[in-house]
TORLUM-202140 format. One record per residue (C-alpha): residue in one letter; x negated, y, z. Coordinates in steps of 0.02 Angstrom, whole numbers, padded with zeros to 5 digits, always signed. Example, Ala and Ser with C-alpha at 12.3 -4.5 7.8 and 13.67 -1.06 7.14 Angstrom:
<pts>
A-00615-00225+00390 S-00684-00053+00357 
</pts>
This chain:
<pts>
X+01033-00960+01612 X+01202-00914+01535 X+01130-00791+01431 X+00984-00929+01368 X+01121-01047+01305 X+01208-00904+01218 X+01042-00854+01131 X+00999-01033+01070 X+01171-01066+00959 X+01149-00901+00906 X+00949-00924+00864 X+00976-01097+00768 X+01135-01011+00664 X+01001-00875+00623 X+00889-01005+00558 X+01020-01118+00455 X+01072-00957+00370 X+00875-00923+00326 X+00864-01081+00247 X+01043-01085+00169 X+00953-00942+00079 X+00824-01014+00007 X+00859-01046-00185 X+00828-01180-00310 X+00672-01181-00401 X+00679-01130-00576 X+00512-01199-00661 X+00427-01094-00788 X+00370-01204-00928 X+00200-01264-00953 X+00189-01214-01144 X+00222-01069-01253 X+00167-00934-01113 X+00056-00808-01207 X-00117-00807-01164 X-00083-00623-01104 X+00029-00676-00962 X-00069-00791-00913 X-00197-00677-00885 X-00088-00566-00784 X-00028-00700-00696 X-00217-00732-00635 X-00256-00557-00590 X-00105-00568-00465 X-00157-00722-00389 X-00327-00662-00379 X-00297-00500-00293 X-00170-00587-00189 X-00287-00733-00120 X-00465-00629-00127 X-00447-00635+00068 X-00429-00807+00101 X-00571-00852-00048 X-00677-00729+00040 X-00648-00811+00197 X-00684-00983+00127 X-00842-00923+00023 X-00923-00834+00232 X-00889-01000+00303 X-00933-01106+00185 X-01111-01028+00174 X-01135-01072+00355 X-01177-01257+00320 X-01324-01204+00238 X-01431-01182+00391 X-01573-01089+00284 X-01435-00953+00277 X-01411-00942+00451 X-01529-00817+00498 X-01455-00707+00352 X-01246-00729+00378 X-01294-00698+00569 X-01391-00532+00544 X-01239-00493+00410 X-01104-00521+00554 X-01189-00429+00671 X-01199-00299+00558 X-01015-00298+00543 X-00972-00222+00714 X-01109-00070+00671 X-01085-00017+00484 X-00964+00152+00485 X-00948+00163+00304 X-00786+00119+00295 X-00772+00277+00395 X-00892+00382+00300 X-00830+00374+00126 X-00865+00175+00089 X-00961+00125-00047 X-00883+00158-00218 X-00958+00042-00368 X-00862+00140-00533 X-00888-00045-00628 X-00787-00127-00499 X-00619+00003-00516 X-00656-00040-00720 X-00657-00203-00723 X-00544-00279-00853 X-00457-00382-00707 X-00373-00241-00645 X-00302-00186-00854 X-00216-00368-00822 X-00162-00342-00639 X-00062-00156-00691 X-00005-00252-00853 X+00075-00409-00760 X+00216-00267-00681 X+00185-00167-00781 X+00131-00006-00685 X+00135+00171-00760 X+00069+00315-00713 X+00163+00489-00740 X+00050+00669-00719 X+00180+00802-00639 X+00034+00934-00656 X-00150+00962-00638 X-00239+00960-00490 X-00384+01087-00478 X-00545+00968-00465 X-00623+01130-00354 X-00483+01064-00231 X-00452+00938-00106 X-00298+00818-00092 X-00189+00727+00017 X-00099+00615-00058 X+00040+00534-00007 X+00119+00383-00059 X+00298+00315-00070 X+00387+00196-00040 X+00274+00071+00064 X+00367-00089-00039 X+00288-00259+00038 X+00100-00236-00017 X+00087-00061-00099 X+00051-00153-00292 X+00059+00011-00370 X-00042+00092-00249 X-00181-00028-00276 X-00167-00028-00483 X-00189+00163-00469 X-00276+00225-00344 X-00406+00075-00303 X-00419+00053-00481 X-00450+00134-00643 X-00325+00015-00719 X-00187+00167-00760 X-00323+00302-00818 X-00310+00417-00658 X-00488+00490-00707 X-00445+00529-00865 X-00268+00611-00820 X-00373+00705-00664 X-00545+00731-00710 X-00646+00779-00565 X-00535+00697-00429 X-00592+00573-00342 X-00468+00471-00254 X-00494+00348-00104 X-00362+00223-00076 X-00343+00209+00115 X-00291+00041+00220 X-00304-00014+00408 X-00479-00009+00495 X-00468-00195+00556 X-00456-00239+00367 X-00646-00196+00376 X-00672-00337+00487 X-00644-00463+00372 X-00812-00529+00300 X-00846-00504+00097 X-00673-00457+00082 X-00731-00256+00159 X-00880-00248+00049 X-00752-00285-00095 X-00633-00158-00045 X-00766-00029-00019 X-00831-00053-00199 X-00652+00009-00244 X-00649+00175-00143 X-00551+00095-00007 X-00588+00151+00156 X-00500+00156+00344 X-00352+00271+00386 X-00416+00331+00529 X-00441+00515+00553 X-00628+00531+00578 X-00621+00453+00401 X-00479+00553+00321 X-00587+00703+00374 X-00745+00647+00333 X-00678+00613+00150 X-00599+00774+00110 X-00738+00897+00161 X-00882+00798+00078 X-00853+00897-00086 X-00739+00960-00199 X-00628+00876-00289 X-00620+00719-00137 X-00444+00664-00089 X-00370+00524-00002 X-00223+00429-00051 X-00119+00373+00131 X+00035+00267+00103 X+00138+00342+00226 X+00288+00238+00267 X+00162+00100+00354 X+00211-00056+00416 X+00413+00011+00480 X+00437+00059+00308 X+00402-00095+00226 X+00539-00191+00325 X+00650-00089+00234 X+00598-00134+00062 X+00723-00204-00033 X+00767-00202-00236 X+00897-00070-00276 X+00840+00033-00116 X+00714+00168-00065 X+00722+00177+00139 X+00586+00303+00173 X+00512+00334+00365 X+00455+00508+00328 X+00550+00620+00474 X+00417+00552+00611 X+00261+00572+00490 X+00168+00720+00536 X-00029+00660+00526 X-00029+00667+00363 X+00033+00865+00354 X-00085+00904+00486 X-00233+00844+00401 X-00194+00953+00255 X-00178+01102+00349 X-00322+01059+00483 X-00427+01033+00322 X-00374+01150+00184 X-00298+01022+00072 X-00156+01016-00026 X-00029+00895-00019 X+00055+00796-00178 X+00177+00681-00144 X+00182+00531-00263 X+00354+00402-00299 X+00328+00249-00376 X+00495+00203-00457 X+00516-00004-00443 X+00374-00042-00297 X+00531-00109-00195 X+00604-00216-00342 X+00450-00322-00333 X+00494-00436-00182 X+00652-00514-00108 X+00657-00495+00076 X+00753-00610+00194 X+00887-00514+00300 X+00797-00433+00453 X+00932-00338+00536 X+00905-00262+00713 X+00886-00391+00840 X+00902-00548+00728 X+00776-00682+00756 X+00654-00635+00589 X+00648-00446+00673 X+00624-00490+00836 X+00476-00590+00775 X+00412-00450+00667 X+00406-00317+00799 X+00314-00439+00916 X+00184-00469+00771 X+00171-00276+00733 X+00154-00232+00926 X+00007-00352+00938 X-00076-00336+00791 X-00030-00147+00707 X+00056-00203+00551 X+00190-00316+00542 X+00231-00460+00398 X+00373-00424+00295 X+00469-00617+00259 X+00503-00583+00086 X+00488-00705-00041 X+00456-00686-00255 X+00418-00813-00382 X+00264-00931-00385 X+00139-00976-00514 X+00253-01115-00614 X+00428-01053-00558 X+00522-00909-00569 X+00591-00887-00397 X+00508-00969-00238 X+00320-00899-00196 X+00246-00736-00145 X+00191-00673-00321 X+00280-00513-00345 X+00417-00511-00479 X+00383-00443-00655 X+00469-00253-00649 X+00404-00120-00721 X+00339+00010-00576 X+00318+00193-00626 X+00206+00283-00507 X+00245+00472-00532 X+00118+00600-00454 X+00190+00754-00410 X+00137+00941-00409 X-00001+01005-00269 X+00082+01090-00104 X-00008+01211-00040 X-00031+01213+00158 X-00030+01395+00252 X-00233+01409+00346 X-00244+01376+00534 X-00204+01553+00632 X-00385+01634+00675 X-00461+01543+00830 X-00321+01377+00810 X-00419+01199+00783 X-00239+01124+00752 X-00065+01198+00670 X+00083+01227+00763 X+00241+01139+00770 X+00318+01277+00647 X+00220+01248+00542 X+00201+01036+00538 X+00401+01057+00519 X+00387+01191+00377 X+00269+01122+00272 X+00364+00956+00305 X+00521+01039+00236 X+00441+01084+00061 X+00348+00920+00045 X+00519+00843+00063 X+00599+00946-00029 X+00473+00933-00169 X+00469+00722-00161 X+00663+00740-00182 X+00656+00845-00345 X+00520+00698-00403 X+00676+00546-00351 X+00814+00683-00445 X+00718+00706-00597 X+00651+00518-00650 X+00795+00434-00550 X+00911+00392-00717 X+00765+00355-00817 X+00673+00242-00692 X+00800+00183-00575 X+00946+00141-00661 X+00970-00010-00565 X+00954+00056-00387 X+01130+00006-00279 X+01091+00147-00163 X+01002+00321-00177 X+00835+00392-00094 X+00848+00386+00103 X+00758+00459+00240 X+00795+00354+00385 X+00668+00371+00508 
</pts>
């Protein structure tokens, strides 16, 4: 009892400093925005709400009972289509529609060729740093907004995301049409030996590495990543890490700290639902600096040279744990010459360097 009546003043001081925190609204005016912006503004909000719309649009169609027979054979169907772990189903007019040339505009997001990448090859790709929502990631890898065909002809890149997000009525078709499909590893395998030239894209700080994302920063959880290396080598594919410069500048996040109220509730969220919620907080559609659309700052995604992975010893189905640590060691090695190189030209605001902490 003593300890609940400790916890309380300490819980409601937790809470008075979140909302001390919160900041004034600065209104954007209604005139003299270029057309442009507003377009990029709309892409944003678009992307960002295309779950909830889908939503809306599934449930909506249900009070049309000459649907019915149709939205019920289309649910049932949910729990028994594997394409999201067989490769999805691309569309290449959805990754070109001129949405997404708005959407990598808005930041805007660039995208920086390190070296070629043999199209007879396979690829895992690896993505840092997580940020709140991976923006970059999306703009170009899920998209042909950047031009990664035309600086990789003959890859063919699929973007990958949680299984349960294939759940989610409408909204799964829609990612599918992009190349998206689920992280598992049935999929990840599935993807890189159905041809040459297939790779996936895995963002691999997950949902522990965006509670680190701040502006200024770049917390990486890297040392406890292995599944990534091990598909590479289990599979033949090279690795090439990727660092997109500004993905963390994009959001505020409130202050988190170990055992505060905001992470306690974040690690309960994460343990029950396998991602957590970052509470960060950006600019909305008429102000500058209360919503959850990202900040303008430019992001520079740069993709690094190919690694290759030593074979599996004669007679092994899985690599050692030599060789997950080697091969670890170069690609780390290899992502920090990426941060040393473009750090001055793309970082120049950053209050703290490139950190492994996990």
């Amino acid at each position: 009892m003593i300890t609940e009546h400790k916890q309380q003043p300490l819980e409601r001081a937790q809470v008075t400093a979140l909302l001390d925190h919160i900041p004034k609204v600065h209104w954007a005016p209604l005139r003299g925005i270029p057309l442009r912006r507003r377009l990029q503004t709309f892409a944003i909000v678009t992307w960002l709400a295309l779950l909830p719309i889908c939503l809306i649009i599934y449930l909506y169609l249900f009070t049309n009972l000459f649907l019915w027979p149709l939205l019920i054979m289309y649910t049932i169907w949910l729990f028994f289509d594997k394409a999201p772990e067989n490769g999805g189903r691309r569309i290449s007019l959805v990754r070109k529609l001129p949405l997404w040339r708005h959407f990598a505009s808005y930041f805007p997001v660039t995208l920086v060729k390190e070296g070629d990448l043999d199209p007879k090859g396979n690829y895992v790709m690896s993505y840092h740093p997580h940020g709140i929502i991976s923006m970059a990631a999306f703009a170009n890898f899920a998209t042909e907004a950047t031009g990664f065909s035309e600086l990789y002809p003959g890859i063919v890149p699929s973007l990958l995301t949680l299984a349960s997000n294939f759940r989610l009525p409408l909204y799964r078709d829609f990612m599918m049409s992009l190349g998206m499909c689920s992280v598992s590893r049935h999929s990840c395998e599935g993807i890189l030996r159905s041809g040459p030239g297939r790779s996936i894209v895995i963002v691999t700080g997950g949902a522990s590495e965006s509670l680190s994302a701040r502006p200024g920063t770049n917390d990486l959880t890297l040392k406890k990543r292995l599944g990534f290396i091990r598909l590479a080598i289990r599979n033949g594919a090279s690795l090439v890490p990727i660092f997109s410069f500004g993905e963390n500048d994009i959001y505020e996040q409130y202050d988190n700290k170990k055992g505060s109220l905001i992470w306690r509730y974040q690690k309960w969220f994460q343990k029950i639902t396998g991602f957590t919620v970052p509470l960060a907080h950006a600019r909305g559609i008429f102000n500058y600096n209360a919503g959850f659309i990202p900040f303008r700052h430019p992001i520079v995604t740069v993709v690094g040279k190919p690694i290759a992975v030593p074979p599996l010893p004669e007679g092994e189905s899985e690599p050692s744990e030599e060789q997950l640590r080697q091969v670890q060691a170069l690609y780390i090695e290899s992502l920090q010459a990426i941060y040393d190189k473009y750090k001055d030209t793309y970082a120049k605001d950053r209050i703290k360097e490139m950190t492994i902490i996990a």
